[in-house]
C-alpha positions in Angstrom: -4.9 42.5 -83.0 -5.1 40.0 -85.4 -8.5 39.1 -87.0 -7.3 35.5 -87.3 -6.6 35.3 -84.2 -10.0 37.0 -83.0 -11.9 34.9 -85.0 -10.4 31.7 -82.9 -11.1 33.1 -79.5 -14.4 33.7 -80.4 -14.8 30.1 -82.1 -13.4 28.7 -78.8 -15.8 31.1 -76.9 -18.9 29.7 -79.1 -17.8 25.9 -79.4 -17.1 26.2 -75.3 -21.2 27.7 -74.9 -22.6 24.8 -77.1 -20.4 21.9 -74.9 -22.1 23.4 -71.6 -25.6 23.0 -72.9 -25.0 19.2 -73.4 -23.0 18.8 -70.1 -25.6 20.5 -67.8 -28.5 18.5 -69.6 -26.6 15.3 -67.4 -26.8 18.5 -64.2 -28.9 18.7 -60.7 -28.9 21.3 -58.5 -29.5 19.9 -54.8 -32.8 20.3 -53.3 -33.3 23.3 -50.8 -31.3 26.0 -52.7 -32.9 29.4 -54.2 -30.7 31.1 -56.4 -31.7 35.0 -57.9 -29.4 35.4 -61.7 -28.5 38.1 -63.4 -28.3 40.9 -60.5 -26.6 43.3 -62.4 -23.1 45.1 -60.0 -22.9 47.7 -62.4 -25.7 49.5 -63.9 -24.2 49.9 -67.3 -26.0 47.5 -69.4 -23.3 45.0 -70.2 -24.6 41.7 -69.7 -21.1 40.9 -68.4 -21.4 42.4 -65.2 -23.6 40.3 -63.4 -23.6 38.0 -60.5 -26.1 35.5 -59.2 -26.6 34.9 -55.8 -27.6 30.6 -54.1 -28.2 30.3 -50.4 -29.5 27.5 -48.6 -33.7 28.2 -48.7 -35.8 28.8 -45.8 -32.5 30.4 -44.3 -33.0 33.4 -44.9 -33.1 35.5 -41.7 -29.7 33.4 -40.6 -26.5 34.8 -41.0 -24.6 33.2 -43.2 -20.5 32.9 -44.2 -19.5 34.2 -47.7 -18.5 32.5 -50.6 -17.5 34.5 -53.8 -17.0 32.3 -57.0 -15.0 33.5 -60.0 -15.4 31.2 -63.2 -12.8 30.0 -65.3 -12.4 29.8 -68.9 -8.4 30.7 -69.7 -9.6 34.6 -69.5 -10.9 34.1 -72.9 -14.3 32.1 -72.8 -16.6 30.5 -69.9 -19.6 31.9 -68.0 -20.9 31.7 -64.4 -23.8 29.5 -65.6 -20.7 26.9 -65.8 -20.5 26.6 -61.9 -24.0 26.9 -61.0 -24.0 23.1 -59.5 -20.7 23.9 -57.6 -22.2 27.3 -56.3 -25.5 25.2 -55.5 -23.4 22.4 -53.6 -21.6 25.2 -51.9 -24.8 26.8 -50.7 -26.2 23.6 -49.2 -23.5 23.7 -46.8 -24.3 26.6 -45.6 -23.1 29.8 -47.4 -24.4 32.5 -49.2 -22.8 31.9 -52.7 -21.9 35.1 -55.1 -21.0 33.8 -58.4 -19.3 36.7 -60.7 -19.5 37.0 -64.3 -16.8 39.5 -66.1 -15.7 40.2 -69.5 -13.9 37.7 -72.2 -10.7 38.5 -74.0 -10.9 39.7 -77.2 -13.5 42.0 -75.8 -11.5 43.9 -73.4 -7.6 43.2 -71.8 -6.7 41.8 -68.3 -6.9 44.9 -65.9 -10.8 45.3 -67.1 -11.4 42.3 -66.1 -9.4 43.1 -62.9 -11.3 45.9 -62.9 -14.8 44.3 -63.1 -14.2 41.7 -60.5 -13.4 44.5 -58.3 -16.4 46.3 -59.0 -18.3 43.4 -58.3 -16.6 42.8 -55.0 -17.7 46.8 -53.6 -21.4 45.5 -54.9 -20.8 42.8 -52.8 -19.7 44.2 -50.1 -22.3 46.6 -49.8 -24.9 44.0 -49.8 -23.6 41.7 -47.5 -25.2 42.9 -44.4 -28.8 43.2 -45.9 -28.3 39.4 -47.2 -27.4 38.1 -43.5 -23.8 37.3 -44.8 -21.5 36.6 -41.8 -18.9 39.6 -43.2 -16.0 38.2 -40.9 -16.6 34.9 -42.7 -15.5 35.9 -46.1 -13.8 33.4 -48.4 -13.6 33.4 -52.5 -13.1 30.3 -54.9 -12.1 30.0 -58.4 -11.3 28.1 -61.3 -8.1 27.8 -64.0 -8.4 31.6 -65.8 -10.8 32.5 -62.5 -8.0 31.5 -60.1 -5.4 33.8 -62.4 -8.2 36.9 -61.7 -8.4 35.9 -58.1 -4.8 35.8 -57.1 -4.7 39.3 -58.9 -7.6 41.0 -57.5 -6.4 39.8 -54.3 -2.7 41.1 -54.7 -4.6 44.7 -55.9 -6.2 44.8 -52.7 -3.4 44.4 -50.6 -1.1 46.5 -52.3 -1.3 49.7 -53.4 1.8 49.8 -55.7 -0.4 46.9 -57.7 -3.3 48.5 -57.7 -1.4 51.3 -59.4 0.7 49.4 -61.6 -3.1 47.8 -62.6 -4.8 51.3 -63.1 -7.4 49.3 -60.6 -9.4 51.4 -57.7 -9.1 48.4 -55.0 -12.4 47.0 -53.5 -11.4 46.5 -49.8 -12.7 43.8 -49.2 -10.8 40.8 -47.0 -10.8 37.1 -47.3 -10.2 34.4 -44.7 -9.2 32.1 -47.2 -9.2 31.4 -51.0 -9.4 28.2 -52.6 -7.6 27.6 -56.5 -8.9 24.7 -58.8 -6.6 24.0 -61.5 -5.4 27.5 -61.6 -4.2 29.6 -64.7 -1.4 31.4 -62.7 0.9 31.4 -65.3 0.4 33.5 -68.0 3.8 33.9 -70.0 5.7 31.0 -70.1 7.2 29.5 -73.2 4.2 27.1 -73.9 0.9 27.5 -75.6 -0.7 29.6 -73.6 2.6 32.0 -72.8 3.4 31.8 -76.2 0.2 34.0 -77.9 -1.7 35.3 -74.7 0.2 38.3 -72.4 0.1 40.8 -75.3 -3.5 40.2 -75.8 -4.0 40.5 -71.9 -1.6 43.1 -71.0 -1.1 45.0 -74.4 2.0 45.2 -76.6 5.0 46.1 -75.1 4.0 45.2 -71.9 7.9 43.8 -70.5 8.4 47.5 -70.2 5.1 49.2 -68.4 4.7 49.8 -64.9 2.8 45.8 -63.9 5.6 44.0 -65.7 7.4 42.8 -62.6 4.1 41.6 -61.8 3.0 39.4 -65.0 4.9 37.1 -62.3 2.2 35.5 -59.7 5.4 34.8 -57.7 6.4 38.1 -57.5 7.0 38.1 -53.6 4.5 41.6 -53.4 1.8 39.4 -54.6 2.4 36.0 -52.7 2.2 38.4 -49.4 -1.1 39.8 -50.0 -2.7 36.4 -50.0 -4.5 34.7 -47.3 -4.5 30.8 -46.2 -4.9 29.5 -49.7 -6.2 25.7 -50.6 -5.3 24.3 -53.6 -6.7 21.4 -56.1 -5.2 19.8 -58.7 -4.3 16.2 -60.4 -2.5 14.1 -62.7 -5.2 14.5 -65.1 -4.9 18.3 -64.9 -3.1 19.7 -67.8 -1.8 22.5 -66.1 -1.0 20.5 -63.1 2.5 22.4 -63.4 1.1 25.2 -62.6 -0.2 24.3 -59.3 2.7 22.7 -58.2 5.0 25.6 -59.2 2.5 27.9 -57.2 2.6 25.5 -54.3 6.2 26.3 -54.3 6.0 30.2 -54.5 3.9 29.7 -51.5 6.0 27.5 -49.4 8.7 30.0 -49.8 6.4 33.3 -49.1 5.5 31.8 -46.0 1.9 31.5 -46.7 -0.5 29.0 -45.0 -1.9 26.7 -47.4 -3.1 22.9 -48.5 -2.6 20.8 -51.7 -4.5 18.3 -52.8 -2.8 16.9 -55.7 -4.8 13.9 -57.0 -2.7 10.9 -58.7 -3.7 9.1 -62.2 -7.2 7.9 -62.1 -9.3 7.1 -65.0 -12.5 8.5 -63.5 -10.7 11.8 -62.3 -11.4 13.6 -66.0 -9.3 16.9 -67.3 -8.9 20.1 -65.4 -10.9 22.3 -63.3 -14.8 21.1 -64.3 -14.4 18.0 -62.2 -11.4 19.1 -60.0 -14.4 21.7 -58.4 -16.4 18.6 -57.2 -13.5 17.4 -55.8 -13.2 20.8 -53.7 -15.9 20.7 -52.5 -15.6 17.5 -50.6 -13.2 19.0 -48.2 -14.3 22.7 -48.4 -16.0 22.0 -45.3 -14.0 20.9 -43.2 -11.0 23.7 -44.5 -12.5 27.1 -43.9 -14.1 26.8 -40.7 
């Protein structure tokens, strides 16, 4: 790998940290939410595999339905601590809000991170009774690189010839729904992300291994593992292509799903850290 190239990511990854500590100085939480951080899902002591947990307070001995948040970041930077308002709006309508943190590219390749959201899933699976989450009411959310990781750790637990492909032990666990802000589906296209990423994600060579039919998020094996999926994106989304293009890959799999594709508007800013507000307007009223 180059050390050029290394260097960047973790530029990005650095410049991206500094930006969030101004944005969430402008932040509130809502009232009447508890939220417990850094609740580690694998007892290995990498500060990457944690989770934090927001659910409505004084609720505690009601049973709740499950939301699971995966941050995005282009796979490369980003933290949970960048959705903790959306995972705190979440939880004041009434879920019990897991919010994931997993490793960053340079610092590992795409099936680890695969591979930790997984892990993550089984820890909270195994903990969902005990927190008085409703398990048949299970649905997950993510962001641009978050939605890339969700639509894959999906796929791996509906099929086993993914999982294998992956070199990923599949959690099990079942969604009703999944909602997609701004989504990173596409990873090798002939434009600036295409153009330098897959062979950092998926190794050198990787046209030829075992998961290259699947670098496609429109291979039909993955479309058919998904549930009812909603979808968010806008004009002022620069990979609003992406969205679209998945919409379509959808419509033909036959899989239920919304889009919400908002038009030009100067107060709509870029990709997924607004879009999520958006979401959660109409999250409500979607997975019921």
């Amino acid at each position: 790998m180059s050390q050029f190239i290394t260097k960047i990511f973790y530029k990005q990854r650095d410049d991206f940290a500094r930006s969030c500590i101004e944005r969430d100085r402008n932040l509130t939480l809502p009232d009447g939410i508890t939220v417990k951080s850094d609740i580690p899902y694998i007892n290995d002591g990498i500060s990457a595999h944690r989770l934090d947990i927001y659910r409505p307070a004084g609720r505690d001995n009601d049973v709740l339905p499950v939301m699971i948040n995966i941050h995005g970041g282009g796979l490369l930077l980003g933290s949970k601590e960048f959705n903790r308002c959306f995972c705190a709006n979440i939880a004041a309508l009434g879920y019990i809000v897991y919010s994931i943190e997993y490793r960053l590219i340079p610092d590992c390749n795409f099936f680890n991170q695969l591979d930790d959201v997984e892990r993550a899933f089984d820890y909270i699976s195994a903990r969902i009774e005990s927190d008085n989450g409703d398990s048949k009411h299970i649905y997950a959310s993510a962001d641009s690189g978050g939605a890339c990781l969700l639509t894959y750790a999906t796929a791996v637990n509906g099929s086993r010839d993914i999982a294998r492909a992956a070199h990923v032990r599949p959690s099990g666990i079942k969604f009703n729904a999944i909602g997609f802000i701004s989504g990173m589906f596409y990873t090798d296209r002939f434009d600036k992300i295409g153009l330098f990423l897959p062979n950092y994600l998926y190794g050198r060579g990787y046209k030829k291994n075992r998961f290259a039919p699947y670098v496609n998020p429109g291979n039909n094996d993955i479309i058919k593992t998904l549930p009812p999926c909603y979808m968010v994106t806008s004009h002022n989304d620069y990979l609003q292509k992406y969205t679209l293009d998945y919409e379509k890959a959808l419509t033909k799999g036959g899989i239920r799903h919304k889009l919400d594709n908002y038009p030009k508007n100067k107060s709509l800013l870029m990709h997924s850290a607004y879009l999520n507000l958006l979401w959660m307007r109409v999250l409500k009223l979607y997975i019921q």
